[in-house]
N, C-alpha and C positions, 0 to 999 in steps of 0.2 A: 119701564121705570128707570129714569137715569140716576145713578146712585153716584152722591157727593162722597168723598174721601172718610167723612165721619163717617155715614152708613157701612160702607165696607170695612172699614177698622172698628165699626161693632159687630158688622156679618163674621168678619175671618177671627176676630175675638169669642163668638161663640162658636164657632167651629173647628175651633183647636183645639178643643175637649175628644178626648178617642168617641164615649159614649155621644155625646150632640153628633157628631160626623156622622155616626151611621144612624142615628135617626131620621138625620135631613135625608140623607141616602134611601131609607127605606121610605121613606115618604114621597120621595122623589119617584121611587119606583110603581110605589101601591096607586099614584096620578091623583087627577084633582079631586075623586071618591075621598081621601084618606082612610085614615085607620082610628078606634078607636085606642084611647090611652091606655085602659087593658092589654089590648092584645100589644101596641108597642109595647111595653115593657115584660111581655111574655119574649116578643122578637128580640129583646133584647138581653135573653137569656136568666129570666124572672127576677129583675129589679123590682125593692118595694117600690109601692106606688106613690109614694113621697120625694125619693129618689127619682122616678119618670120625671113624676111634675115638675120639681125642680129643672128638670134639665129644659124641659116642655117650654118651661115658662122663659126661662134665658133664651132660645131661639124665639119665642115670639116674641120678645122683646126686641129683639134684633133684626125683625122684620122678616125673619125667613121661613116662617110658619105662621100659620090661621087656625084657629077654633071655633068649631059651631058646637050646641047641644042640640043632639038628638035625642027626643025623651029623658030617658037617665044618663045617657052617655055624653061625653067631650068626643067629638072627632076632631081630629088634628089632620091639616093637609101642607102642604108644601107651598109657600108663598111662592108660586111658581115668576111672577114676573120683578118679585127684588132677587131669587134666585139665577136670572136673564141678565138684570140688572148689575149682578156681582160680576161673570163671564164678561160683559161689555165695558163692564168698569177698567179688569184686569187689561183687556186687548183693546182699549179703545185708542191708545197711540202704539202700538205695538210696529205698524209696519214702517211710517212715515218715507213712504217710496220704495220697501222693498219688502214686497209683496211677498217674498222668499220666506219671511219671518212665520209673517200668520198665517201662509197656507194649511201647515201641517195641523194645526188644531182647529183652522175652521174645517178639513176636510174630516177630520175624528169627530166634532160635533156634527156633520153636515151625516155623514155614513149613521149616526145611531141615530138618524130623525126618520129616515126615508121608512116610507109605508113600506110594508110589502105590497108589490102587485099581485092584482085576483083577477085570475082572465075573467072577461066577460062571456057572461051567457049565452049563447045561441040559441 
């Protein structure tokens, strides 16, 4: 997703909030599964459920989170490709000939992607 100037001055305006930052974080982490809203706001140090949503609702508004219902439950997952879309946004004129610049953060993104290797079977 290529993200225009508005999106990101709504992406980085909901994530200026301490409590939104580490939801997207923890969302980021638990992968495209997500989490249910309960347990967020348990991880989040047992904020009422009012207080989640709110927050819930400002990120998906801002395009960096998704919501499905499962049964009785809301899972919330990590808009993972306006989350791509932010990162590309920020570096997308970063180096303009000097490769020097961006190296350092695409090799910090590039080392926490790689699989671990699993020898093969014999």
């Amino acid at each position: 997703m290529r993200m225009n100037e508005k999106q990101a001055l709504d992406a980085f305006a909901a994530l200026s909030q301490e409590t939104r930052l580490r939801i997207v974080k923890l969302l980021v982490a638990a992968g495209p599964e997500g989490m249910p809203a309960g347990v967020i706001g348990e991880e989040m140090g047992g904020a009422s459920s009012s207080r989640i949503s709110f927050h819930l609702s400002h990120l998906e508004q801002a395009g960096l989170l998704q919501s499905r219902r499962e049964g009785r439950s809301i899972i919330y997952s990590a808009a993972f490709p306006a989350l791509s879309g932010l990162v590309e946004f920020l570096m997308r004129d970063c180096c303009h000939g000097h490769p020097e610049v961006c190296n350092p953060a695409v090799a910090a993104l590039s080392s926490c992607c790689e699989t671990e290797k699993v020898p093969a079977h014999v």
